[in-house]
C-alpha positions as CSV (number, residue, x, y, z in Angstrom):
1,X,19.1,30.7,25.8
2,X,22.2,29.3,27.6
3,X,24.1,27.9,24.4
4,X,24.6,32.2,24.2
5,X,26.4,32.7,27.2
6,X,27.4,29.0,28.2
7,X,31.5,29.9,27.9
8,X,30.7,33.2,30.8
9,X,28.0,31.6,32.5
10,X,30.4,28.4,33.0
11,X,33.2,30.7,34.5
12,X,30.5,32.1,36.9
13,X,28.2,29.6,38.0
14,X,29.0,27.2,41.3
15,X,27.5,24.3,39.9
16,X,27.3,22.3,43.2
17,X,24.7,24.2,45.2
18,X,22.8,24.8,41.9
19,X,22.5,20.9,41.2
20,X,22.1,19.9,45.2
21,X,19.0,22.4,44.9
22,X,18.0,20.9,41.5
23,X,18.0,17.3,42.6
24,X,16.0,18.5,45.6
25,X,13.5,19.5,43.8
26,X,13.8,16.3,41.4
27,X,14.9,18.2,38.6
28,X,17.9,16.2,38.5
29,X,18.3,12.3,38.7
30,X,20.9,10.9,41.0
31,X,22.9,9.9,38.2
32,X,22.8,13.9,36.8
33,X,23.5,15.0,40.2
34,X,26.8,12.1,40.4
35,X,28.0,13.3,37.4
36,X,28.4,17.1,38.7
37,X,29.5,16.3,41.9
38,X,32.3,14.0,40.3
39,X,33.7,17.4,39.2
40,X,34.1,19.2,42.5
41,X,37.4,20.0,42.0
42,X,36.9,21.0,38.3
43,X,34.1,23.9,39.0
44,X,33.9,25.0,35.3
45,X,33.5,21.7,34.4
46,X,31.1,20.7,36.8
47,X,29.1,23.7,35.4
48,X,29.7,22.5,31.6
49,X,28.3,18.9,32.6
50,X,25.6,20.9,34.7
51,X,24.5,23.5,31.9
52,X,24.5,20.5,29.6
53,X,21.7,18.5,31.1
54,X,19.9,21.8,31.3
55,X,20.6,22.3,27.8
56,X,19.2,18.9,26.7
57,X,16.0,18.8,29.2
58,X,12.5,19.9,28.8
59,X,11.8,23.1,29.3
60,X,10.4,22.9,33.1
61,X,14.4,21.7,34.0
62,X,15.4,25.0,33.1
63,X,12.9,26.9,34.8
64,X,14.2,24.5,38.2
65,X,17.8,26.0,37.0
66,X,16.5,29.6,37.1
67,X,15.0,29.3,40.2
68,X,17.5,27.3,41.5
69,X,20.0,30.0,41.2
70,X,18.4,32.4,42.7
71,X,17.8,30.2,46.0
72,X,22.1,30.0,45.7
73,X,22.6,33.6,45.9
74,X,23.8,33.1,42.5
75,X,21.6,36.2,41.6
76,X,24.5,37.4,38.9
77,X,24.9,34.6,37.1
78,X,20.6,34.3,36.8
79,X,20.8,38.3,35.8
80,X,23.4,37.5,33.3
81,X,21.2,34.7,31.4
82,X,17.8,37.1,31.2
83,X,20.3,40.1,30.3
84,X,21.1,38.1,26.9
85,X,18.1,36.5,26.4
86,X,16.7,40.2,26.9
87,X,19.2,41.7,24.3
88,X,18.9,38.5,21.7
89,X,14.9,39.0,22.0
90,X,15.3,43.1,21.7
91,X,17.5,42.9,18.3
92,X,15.4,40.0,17.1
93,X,12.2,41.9,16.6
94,X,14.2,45.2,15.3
95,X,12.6,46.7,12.3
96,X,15.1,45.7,9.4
């Protein structure tokens, strides 16, 4: 679902209190939570390297993401991911 809107959601997301949350909640190792934080001053690429170990996890790491934003106030950017997935799921099952 995020490989859809990775480009928007990267412009969007703040990657740092997502992934402090994350690790938290050890959904993230301290080595996953490093490699975002080495990006502070890069925010879309912190979220690149964040959405990327979401990406490549199980599926339980992505529902921590979900959640995760949410508890951020990053409401938009968890509206914007369920919008596509929403849309990609509606046109998928359209009669042909």
């Amino acid at each position: 679902m995020l490989r859809h809107v990775y480009s928007r959601v990267s412009e969007k997301l703040e990657p740092q209190s997502v992934a402090r949350n994350m690790f938290q909640c050890n959904a993230l190792t301290v080595k996953e939570m490093q490699s975002v934080q080495s990006k502070y001053n890069e925010p879309v690429k912190a979220a690149e390297r964040l959405l990327n170990i979401v990406i490549n996890q199980p599926g339980s790491v992505y529902g921590f993401f979900m959640k995760a934003l949410k508890l951020t106030d990053q409401k938009h950017v968890h509206d914007l991911i369920v919008s596509d997935s929403y849309q990609k799921g509606k046109t998928s099952h359209a009669p042909y």
